[in-house]
C-alpha positions as CSV (number, residue, x, y, z in Angstrom):
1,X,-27.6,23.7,-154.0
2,X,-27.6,20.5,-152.5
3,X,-28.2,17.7,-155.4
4,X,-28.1,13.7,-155.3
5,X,-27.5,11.7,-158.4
6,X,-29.1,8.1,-158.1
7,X,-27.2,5.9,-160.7
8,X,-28.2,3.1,-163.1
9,X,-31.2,1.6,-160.6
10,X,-34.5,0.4,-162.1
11,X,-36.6,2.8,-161.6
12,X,-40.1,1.8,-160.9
13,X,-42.9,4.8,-160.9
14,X,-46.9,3.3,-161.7
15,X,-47.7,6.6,-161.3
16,X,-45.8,7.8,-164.2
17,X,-46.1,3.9,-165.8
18,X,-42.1,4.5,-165.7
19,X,-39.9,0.9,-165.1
20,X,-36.5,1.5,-166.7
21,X,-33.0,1.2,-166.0
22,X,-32.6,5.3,-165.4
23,X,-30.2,7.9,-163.5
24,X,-32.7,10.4,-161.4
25,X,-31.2,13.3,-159.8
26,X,-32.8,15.7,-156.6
27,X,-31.5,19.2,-156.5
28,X,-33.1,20.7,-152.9
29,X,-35.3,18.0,-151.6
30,X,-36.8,17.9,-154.9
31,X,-36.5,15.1,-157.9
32,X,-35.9,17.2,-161.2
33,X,-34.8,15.0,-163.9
34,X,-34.5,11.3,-164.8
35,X,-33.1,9.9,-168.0
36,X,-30.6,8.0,-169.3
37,X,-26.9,8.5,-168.4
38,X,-27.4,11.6,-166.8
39,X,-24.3,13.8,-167.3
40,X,-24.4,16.3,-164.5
41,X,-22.3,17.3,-161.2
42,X,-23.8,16.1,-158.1
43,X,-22.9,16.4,-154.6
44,X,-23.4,13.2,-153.7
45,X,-23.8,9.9,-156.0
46,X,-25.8,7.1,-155.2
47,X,-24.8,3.8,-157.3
48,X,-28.0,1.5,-157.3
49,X,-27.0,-1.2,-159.7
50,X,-29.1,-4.1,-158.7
51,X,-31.7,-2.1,-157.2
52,X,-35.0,-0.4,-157.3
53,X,-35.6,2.8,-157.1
54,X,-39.4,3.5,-155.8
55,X,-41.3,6.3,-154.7
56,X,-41.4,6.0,-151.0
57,X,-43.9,4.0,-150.0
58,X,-47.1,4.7,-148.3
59,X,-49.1,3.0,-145.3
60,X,-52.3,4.7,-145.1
61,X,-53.1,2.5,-141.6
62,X,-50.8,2.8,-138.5
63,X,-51.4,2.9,-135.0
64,X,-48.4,5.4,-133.6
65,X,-50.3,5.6,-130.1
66,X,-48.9,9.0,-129.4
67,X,-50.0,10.7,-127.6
68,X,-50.8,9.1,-124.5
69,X,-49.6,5.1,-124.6
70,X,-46.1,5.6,-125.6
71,X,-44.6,3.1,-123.7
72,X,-45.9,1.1,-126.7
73,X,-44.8,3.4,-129.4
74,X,-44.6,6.9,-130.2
75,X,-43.8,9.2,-133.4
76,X,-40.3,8.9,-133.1
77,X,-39.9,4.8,-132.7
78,X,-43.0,5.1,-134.8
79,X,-41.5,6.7,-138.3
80,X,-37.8,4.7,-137.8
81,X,-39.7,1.4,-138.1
82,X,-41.2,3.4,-141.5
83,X,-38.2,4.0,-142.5
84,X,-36.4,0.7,-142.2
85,X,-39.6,-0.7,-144.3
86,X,-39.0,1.5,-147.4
87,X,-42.2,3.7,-146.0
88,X,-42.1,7.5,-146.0
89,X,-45.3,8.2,-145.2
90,X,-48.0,7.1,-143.1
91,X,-51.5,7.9,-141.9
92,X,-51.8,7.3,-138.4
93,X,-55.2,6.0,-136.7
94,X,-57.2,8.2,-133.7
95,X,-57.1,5.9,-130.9
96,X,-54.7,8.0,-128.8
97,X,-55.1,8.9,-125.6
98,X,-56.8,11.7,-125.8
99,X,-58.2,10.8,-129.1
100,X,-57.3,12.4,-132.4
101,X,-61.1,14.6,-132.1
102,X,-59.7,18.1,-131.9
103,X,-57.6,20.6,-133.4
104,X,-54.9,20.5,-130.2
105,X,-53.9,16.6,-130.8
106,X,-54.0,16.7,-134.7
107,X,-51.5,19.7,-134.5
108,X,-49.5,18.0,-132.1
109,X,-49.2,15.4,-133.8
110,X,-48.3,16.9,-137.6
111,X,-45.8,19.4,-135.7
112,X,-44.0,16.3,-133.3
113,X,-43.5,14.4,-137.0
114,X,-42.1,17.2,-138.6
115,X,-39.5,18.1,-136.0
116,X,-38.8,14.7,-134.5
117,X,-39.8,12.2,-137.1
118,X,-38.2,10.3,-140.5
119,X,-40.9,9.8,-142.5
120,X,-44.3,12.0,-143.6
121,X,-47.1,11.8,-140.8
122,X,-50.6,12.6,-141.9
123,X,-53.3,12.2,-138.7
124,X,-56.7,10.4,-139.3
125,X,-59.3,12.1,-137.1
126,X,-61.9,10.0,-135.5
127,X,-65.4,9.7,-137.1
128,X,-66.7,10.6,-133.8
129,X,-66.2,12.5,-130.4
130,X,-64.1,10.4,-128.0
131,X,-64.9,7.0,-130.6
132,X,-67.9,7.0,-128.4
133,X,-70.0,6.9,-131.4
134,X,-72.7,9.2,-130.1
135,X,-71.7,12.7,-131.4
136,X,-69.5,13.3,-134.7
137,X,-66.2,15.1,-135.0
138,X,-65.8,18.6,-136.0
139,X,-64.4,16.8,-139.7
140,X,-64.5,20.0,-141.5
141,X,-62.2,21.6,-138.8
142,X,-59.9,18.7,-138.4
143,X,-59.4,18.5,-142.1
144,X,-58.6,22.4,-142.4
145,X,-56.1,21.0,-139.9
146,X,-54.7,18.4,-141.9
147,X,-56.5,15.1,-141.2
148,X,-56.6,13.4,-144.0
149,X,-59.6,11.0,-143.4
150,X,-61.8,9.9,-141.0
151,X,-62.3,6.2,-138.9
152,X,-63.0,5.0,-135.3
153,X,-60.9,2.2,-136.2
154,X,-60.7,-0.3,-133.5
155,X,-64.1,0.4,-133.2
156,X,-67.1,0.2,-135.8
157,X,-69.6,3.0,-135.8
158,X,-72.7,0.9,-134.5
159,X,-75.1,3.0,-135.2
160,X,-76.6,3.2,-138.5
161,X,-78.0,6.6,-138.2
162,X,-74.3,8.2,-137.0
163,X,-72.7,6.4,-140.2
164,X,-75.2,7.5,-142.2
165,X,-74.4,11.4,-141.4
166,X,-70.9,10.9,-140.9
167,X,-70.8,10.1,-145.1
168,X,-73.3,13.4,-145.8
169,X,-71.3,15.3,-143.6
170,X,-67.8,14.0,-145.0
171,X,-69.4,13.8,-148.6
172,X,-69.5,17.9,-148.7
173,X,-66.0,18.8,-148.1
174,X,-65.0,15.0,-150.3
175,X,-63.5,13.8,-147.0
176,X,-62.7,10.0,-146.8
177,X,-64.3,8.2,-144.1
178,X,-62.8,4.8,-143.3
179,X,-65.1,1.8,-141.8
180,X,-63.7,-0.7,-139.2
181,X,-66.6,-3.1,-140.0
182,X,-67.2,-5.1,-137.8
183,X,-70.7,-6.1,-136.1
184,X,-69.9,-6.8,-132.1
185,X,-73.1,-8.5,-131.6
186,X,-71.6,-11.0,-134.3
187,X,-68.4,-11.1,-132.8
188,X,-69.6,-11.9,-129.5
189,X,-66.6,-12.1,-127.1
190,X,-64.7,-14.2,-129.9
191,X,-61.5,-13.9,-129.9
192,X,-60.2,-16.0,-133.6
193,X,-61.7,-17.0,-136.5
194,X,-64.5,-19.3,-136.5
195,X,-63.9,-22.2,-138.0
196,X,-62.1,-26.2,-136.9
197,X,-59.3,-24.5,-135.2
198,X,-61.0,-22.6,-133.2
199,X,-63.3,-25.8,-132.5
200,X,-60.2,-27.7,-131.7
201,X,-58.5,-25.3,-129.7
202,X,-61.3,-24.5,-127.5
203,X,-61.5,-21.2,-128.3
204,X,-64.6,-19.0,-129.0
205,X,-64.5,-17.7,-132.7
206,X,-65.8,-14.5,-134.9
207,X,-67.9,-15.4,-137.6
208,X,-67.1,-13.9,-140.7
209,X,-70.5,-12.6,-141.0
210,X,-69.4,-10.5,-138.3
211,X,-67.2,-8.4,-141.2
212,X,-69.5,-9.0,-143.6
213,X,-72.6,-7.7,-142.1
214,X,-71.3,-4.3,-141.5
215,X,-69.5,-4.3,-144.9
216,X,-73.1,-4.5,-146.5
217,X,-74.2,-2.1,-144.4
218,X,-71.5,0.3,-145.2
219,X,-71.4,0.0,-149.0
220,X,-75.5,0.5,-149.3
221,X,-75.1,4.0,-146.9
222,X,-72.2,4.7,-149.2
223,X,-74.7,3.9,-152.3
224,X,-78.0,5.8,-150.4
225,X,-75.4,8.9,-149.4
226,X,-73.3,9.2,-152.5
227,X,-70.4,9.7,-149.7
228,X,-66.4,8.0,-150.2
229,X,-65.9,4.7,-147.8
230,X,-62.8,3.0,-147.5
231,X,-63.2,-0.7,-146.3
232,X,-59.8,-1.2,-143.7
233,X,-57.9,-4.8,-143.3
234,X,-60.6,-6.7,-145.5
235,X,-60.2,-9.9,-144.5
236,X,-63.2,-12.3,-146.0
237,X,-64.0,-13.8,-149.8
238,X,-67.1,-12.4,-148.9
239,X,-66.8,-8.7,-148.4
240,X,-64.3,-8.7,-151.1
241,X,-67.2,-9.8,-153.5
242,X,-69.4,-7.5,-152.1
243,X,-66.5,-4.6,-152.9
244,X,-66.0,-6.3,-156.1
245,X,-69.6,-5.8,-157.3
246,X,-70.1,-2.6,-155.8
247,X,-67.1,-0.9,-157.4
248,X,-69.3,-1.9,-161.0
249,X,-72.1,-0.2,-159.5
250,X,-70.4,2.7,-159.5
251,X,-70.3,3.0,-155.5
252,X,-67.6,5.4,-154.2
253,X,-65.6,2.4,-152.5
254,X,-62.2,1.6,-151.4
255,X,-60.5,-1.0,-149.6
256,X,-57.0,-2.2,-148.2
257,X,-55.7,-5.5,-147.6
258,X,-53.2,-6.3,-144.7
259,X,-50.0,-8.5,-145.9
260,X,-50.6,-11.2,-142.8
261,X,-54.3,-11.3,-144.4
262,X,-52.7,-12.3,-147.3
263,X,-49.9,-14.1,-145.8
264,X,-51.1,-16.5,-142.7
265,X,-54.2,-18.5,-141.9
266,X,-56.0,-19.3,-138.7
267,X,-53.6,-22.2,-138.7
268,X,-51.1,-19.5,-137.5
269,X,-53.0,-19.6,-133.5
270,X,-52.0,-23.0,-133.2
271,X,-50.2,-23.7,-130.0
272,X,-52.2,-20.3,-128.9
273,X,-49.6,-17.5,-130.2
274,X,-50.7,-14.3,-129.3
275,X,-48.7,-12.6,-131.5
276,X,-51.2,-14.5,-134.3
277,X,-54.4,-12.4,-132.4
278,X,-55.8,-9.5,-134.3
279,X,-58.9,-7.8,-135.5
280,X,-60.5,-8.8,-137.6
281,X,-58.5,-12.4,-137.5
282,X,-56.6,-14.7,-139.3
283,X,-59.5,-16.6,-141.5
284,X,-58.9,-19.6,-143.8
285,X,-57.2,-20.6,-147.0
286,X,-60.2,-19.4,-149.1
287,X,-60.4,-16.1,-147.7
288,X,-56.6,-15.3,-148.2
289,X,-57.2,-17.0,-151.3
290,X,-60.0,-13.9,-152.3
291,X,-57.8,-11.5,-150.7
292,X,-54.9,-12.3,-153.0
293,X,-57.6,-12.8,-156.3
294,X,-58.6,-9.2,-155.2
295,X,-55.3,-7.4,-155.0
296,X,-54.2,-9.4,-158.8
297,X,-57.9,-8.1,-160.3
298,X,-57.8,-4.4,-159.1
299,X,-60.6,-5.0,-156.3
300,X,-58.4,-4.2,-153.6
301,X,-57.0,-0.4,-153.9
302,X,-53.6,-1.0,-151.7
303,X,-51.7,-2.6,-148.9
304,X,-52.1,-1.3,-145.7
305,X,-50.1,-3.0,-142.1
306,X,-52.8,-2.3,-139.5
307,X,-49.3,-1.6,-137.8
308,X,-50.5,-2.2,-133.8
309,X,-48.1,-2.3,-131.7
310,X,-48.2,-3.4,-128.2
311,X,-45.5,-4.2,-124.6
312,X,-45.1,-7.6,-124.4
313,X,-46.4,-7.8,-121.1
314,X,-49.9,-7.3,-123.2
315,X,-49.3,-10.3,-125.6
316,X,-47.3,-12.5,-123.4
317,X,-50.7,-13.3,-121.6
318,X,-53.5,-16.3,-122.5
319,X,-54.4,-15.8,-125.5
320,X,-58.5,-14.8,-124.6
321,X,-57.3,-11.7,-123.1
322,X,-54.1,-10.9,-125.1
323,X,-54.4,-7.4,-127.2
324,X,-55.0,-7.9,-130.8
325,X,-52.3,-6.7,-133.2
326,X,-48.8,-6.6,-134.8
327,X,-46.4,-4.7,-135.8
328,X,-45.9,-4.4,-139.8
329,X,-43.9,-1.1,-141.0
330,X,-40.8,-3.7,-141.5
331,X,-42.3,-6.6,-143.0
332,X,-45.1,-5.4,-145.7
333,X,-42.4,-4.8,-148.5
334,X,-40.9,-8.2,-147.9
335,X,-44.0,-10.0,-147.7
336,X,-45.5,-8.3,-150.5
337,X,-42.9,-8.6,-152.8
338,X,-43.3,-12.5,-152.1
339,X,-46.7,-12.4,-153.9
340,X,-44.4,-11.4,-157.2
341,X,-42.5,-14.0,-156.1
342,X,-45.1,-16.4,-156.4
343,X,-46.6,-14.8,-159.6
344,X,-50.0,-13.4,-158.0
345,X,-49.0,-9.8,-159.0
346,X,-46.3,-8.2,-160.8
347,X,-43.3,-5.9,-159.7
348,X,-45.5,-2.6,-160.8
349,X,-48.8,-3.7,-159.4
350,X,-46.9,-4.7,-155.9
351,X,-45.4,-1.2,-156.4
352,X,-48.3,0.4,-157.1
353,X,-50.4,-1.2,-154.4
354,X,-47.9,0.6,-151.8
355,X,-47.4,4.0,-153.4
356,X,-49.4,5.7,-155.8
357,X,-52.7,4.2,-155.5
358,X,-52.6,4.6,-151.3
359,X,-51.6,7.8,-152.3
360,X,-54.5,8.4,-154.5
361,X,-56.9,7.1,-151.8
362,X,-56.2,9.4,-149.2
363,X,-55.2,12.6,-151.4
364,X,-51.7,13.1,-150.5
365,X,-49.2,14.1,-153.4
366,X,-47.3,11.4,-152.3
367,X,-46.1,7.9,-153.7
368,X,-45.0,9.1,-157.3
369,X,-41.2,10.0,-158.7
370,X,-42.8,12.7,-160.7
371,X,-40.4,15.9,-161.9
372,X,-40.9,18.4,-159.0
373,X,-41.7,15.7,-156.7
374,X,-41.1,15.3,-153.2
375,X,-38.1,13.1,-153.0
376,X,-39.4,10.6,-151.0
377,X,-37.2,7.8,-151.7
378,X,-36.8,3.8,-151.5
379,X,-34.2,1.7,-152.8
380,X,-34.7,-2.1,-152.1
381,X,-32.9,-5.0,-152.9
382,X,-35.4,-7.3,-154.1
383,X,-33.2,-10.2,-153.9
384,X,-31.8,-9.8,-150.1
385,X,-32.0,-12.4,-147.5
386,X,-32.3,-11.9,-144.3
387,X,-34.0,-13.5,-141.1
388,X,-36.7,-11.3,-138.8
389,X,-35.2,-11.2,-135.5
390,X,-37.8,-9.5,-133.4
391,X,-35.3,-7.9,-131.2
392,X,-34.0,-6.0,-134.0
393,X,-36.8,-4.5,-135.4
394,X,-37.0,-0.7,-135.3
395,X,-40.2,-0.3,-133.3
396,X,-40.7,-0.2,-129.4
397,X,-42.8,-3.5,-129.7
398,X,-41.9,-6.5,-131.1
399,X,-45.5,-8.6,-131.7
400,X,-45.2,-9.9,-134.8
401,X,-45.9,-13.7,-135.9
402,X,-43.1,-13.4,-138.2
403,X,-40.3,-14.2,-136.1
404,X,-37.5,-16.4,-137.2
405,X,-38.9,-16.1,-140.8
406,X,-36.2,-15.8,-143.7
407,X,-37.4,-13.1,-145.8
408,X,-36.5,-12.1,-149.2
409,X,-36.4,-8.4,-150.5
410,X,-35.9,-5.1,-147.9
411,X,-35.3,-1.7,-148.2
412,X,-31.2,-0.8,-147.7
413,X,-31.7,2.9,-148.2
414,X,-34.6,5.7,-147.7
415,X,-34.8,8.8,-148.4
416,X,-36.9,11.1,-147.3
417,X,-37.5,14.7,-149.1
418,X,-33.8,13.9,-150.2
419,X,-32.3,12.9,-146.8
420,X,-31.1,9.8,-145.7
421,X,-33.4,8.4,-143.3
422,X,-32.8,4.8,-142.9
423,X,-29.7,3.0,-144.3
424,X,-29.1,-0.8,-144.0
């Protein structure tokens, strides 16, 4: 029997509302005690002194691009940038090429992660056929399959009709489906926030009624239907109100907040830095203002990257017609654990916010320390400091606005179902 004694670490578990100074020991793959001074004989010790011990954390909104644009990333690369972030498991989005629509690419997919990959992969199968949002997936087939929710992220569902369905149809087999809201009319070929920036820069900017608009539309269908949304990357005071107020309603809603929502402002584009382009943009103080009063009240349900990577010969262009997205697996621990830092949310909410409650979202039993658990693994030093040096990240791509940035916290070991994945 293969067993693994973790030793004297702080074990933090919201799940299990457990945050103690504790031994915990995995026998198999398996966690099957914690307690005090645990006095058994283990294969292998694990001194964490000065450490946290989490449950692995989850990201319930990666881009993985495989199959079909690996040259930007792929499983593999994909799941060893998880790991080096302290994240075990991830849902991964459907904008492969071919898309995630069918039972061939979400096998694929589950079966490539499992053979070649170091953390948990759970696909996301696309709302509709292609994301041409004209005919809907077979969703009860693709979650037989293991999908464990449904978006066209990258693209909103435009049609009101489709979204409508597409929450009846989910709503009957309590499948998630995931909105990318975003109204393109509204956005009209802008490619930033609207705002003086974007005035000063000379560039053309996205309202954020763009967001907003579809938000609105996609909590009231979630009100007429009864169906479960999930609002991705919120990003404005204003949908997070409407969230806010609909969650009192009794609205089946969800949402995730990105941490370079929470993290950066429009005033990030400045000198035109691609690698500050995404969808839906960087907005202004008050909106990462909301976002951060949202994740401290319990409006906002977890932290999620957007992870999107892309080859640099897609960023390193002018900034109208560089590809939106960065790359996040590495640097969501770090930057949330600088909102406890800065007394917006404690250790067990920040904990929380990338474990059990993604978890609970998505219905995965992951993102808990529980006896019989999956042991799925982080141990971070909250107190190490260390400079992001794109070149060393983990992933195939390197777009990310963080660059040069001395960071505080990171994850020096993960394991995942009781193996080493990842050590710093």
């Amino acid at each position: 029997m293969s067993s693994i004694l973790i030793k004297n670490g702080r074990i933090i578990d919201p799940a299990n509302n457990i945050d103690a100074t504790l031994d915990l020991l995995i026998e198999d793959g398996k966690i099957v005690n914690i307690g005090e001074s645990l006095n058994v004989q283990a294969a292998q010790v694990i001194d964490a002194s000065g450490l946290l011990v989490t449950p692995g954390l989850v990201d319930m909104h990666v881009h993985l691009r495989d199959p079909g644009l690996e040259y930007k990333e792929d499983i593999i690369s994909g799941t060893k940038s998880a790991a080096a972030g302290g994240v075990t498991s991830i849902a991964c989005m459907p904008n492969t090429t071919p898309v995630i629509d069918n039972l061939a690419i979400c096998r694929y997919v589950i079966s490539k992660a499992q053979e070649q990959g170091s953390a948990n992969v759970f696909p996301i199968g696309s709302i509709t056929k292609g994301l041409k949002g004209e005919i809907l997936s077979e969703m009860g087939e693709l979650k037989d399959g293991g999908c464990v929710a449904f978006s066209d992220d990258g693209l909103p569902v435009a049609s009101s009709e489709l979204m409508r369905r597409a929450l009846e149809y989910a709503d009957t087999f309590d499948a998630l489906i995931i909105s990318h809201a975003e109204d393109l009319s509204l956005v009209a070929g802008g490619v930033m926030n609207d705002g003086y920036v974007s005035t000063e820069l000379g560039l053309k900017g996205i309202p954020w009624v763009a967001e907003d608009a579809m938000t609105a539309r996609d909590i009231m269908l979630a009100e007429f239907t009864g169906g479960r949304v999930h609002m991705a990357h919120v990003s404005t005071k204003g949908c997070i109100e409407m969230i806010r107020q609909a969650k009192k309603r009794g609205v089946r809603v969800t949402c995730e907040a990105t941490p370079h929502h929470f993290t950066l402002t429009d005033e990030a584009v400045r000198g035109y830095d691609t690698n500050a382009k995404m969808n839906p943009p960087l907005r202004s103080q008050a909106d990462v203002d909301a976002i951060r009063a949202g994740l401290a009240d319990g409006t906002i349900d977890a932290i999620a990257t957007d992870h999107a990577p892309h080859h640099i010969d897609e960023k390193n262009v002018e900034f109208a017609i560089a590809m939106n997205g960065i790359v996040g697996l590495e640097t969501m621990l770090t930057l949330t654990l600088n909102l406890v830092e800065e007394g917006v949310i404690d250790l067990n909410r920040a904990i929380a916010l990338m474990s059990s409650q993604p978890s609970a979202v998505l219905g995965i039993d992951r993102g808990t320390l529980s006896k019989g658990a999956v042991a799925d693994i982080a141990l971070i030093d909250p107190k190490l400091e260390w400079e992001l040096v794109p070149e060393e990240l983990h992933s195939k791509s390197k777009n990310t606005p963080f660059g040069g940035w001395m960071m505080k916290g990171a994850a020096v070991r993960t394991l995942l179902a009781g193996k080493t994945v990842f050590e710093r």
